[in-house]
C-alpha positions as CSV (number, residue, x, y, z in Angstrom):
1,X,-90.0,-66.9,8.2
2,X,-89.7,-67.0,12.2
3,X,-89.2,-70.8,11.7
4,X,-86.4,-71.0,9.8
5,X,-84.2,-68.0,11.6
6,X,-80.9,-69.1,12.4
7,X,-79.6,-70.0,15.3
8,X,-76.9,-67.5,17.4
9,X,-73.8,-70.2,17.4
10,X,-72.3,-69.6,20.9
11,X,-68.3,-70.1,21.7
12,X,-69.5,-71.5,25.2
13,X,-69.1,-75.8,25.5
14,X,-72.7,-75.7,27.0
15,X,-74.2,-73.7,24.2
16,X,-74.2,-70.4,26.3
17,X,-76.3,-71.9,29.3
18,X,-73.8,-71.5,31.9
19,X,-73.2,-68.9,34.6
20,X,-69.5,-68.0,35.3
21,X,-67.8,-70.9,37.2
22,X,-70.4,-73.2,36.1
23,X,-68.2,-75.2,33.9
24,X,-65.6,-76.2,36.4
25,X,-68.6,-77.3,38.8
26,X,-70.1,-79.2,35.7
27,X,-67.0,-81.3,36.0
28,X,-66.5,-80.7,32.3
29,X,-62.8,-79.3,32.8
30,X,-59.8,-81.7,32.4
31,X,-59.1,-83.3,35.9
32,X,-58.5,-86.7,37.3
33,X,-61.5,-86.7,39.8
34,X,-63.1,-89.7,36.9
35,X,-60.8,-92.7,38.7
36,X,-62.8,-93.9,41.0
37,X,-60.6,-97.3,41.7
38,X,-57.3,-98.4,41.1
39,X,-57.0,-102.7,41.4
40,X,-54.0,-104.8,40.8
41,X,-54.7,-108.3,40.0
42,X,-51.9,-110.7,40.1
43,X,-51.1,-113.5,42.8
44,X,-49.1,-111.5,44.9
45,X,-46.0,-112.1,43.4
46,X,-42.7,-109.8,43.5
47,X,-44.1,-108.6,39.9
48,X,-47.6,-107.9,40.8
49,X,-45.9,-106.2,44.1
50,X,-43.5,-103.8,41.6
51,X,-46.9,-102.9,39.8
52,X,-48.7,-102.2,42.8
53,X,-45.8,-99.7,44.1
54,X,-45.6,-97.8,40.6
55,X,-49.4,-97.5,40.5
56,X,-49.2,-95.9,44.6
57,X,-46.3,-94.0,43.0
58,X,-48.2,-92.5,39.8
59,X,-51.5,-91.8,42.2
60,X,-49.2,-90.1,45.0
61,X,-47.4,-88.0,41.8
62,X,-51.2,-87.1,40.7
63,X,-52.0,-85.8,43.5
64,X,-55.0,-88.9,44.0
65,X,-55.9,-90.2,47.0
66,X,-57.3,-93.5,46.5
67,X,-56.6,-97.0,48.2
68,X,-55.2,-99.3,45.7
69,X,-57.2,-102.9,45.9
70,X,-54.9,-106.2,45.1
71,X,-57.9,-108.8,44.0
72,X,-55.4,-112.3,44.4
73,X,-58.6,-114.7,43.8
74,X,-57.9,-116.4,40.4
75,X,-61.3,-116.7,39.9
76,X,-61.9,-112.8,40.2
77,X,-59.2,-111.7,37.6
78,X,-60.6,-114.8,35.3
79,X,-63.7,-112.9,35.3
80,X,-61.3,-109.6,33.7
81,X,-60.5,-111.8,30.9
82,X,-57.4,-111.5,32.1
83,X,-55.0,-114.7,31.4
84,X,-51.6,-113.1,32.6
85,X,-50.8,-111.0,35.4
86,X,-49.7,-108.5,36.8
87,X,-52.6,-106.6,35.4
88,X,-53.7,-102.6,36.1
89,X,-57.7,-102.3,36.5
90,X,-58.8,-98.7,36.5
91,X,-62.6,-97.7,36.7
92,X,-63.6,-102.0,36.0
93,X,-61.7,-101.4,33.0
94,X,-58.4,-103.1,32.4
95,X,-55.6,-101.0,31.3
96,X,-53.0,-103.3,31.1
97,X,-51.8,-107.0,31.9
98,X,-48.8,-109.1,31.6
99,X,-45.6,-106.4,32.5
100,X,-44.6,-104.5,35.2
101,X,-45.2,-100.5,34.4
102,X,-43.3,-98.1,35.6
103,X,-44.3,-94.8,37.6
104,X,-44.1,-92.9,34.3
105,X,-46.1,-95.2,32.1
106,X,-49.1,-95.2,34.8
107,X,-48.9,-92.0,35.1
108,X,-49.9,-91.4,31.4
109,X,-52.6,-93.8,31.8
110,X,-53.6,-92.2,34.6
111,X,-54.1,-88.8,32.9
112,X,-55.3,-90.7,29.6
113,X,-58.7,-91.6,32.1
């Protein structure tokens, strides 16, 4: 029966709808255009300052140009659920809080987003 013919499986991620290029313009291809903002929350402390070099560091290695924001209001990083700073926020999300990273670790979570 016509109803019940099988289905051509296709190698393609889009299930063989796309023209050539079309996948890299889908945005489907690994890349690190998804951060769209990088915050350090902390008080402004020499810690939250070490933090806030490593992340310009990482973005600089990455090849990301993106202003770094450093939210000081403790009311602001409260509302992260975020009880001990320094803390990484990337995307709203936060990645990490309580140490200092170094280039190399937030590079990985970088590439990890």
């Amino acid at each position: 029966m016509a109803l019940f013919k099988k289905k051509e499986e296709s190698s393609c991620c889009c299930g063989g709808n796309c023209a050539s290029g079309s996948v890299q313009e889908k945005g489907i291809s690994k890349s690190l255009d998804g951060i769209k903002s990088v915050k350090i929350l902390g008080s402004g402390c020499a810690k939250c300052n070490q933090l806030e070099a490593a992340a310009k560091e990482a973005l600089k290695q990455l090849g990301i140009n993106l202003q770094i924001e450093h939210v000081t209001d403790f009311g602001k990083i409260a509302a992260y659920g975020v009880m001990s700073t320094p803390a990484l926020v990337v995307n709203e999300r936060v990645v990490s809080y309580g140490k200092v990273l170094k280039v190399e670790e937030v590079v990985k979570i970088l590439q990890k987003i």
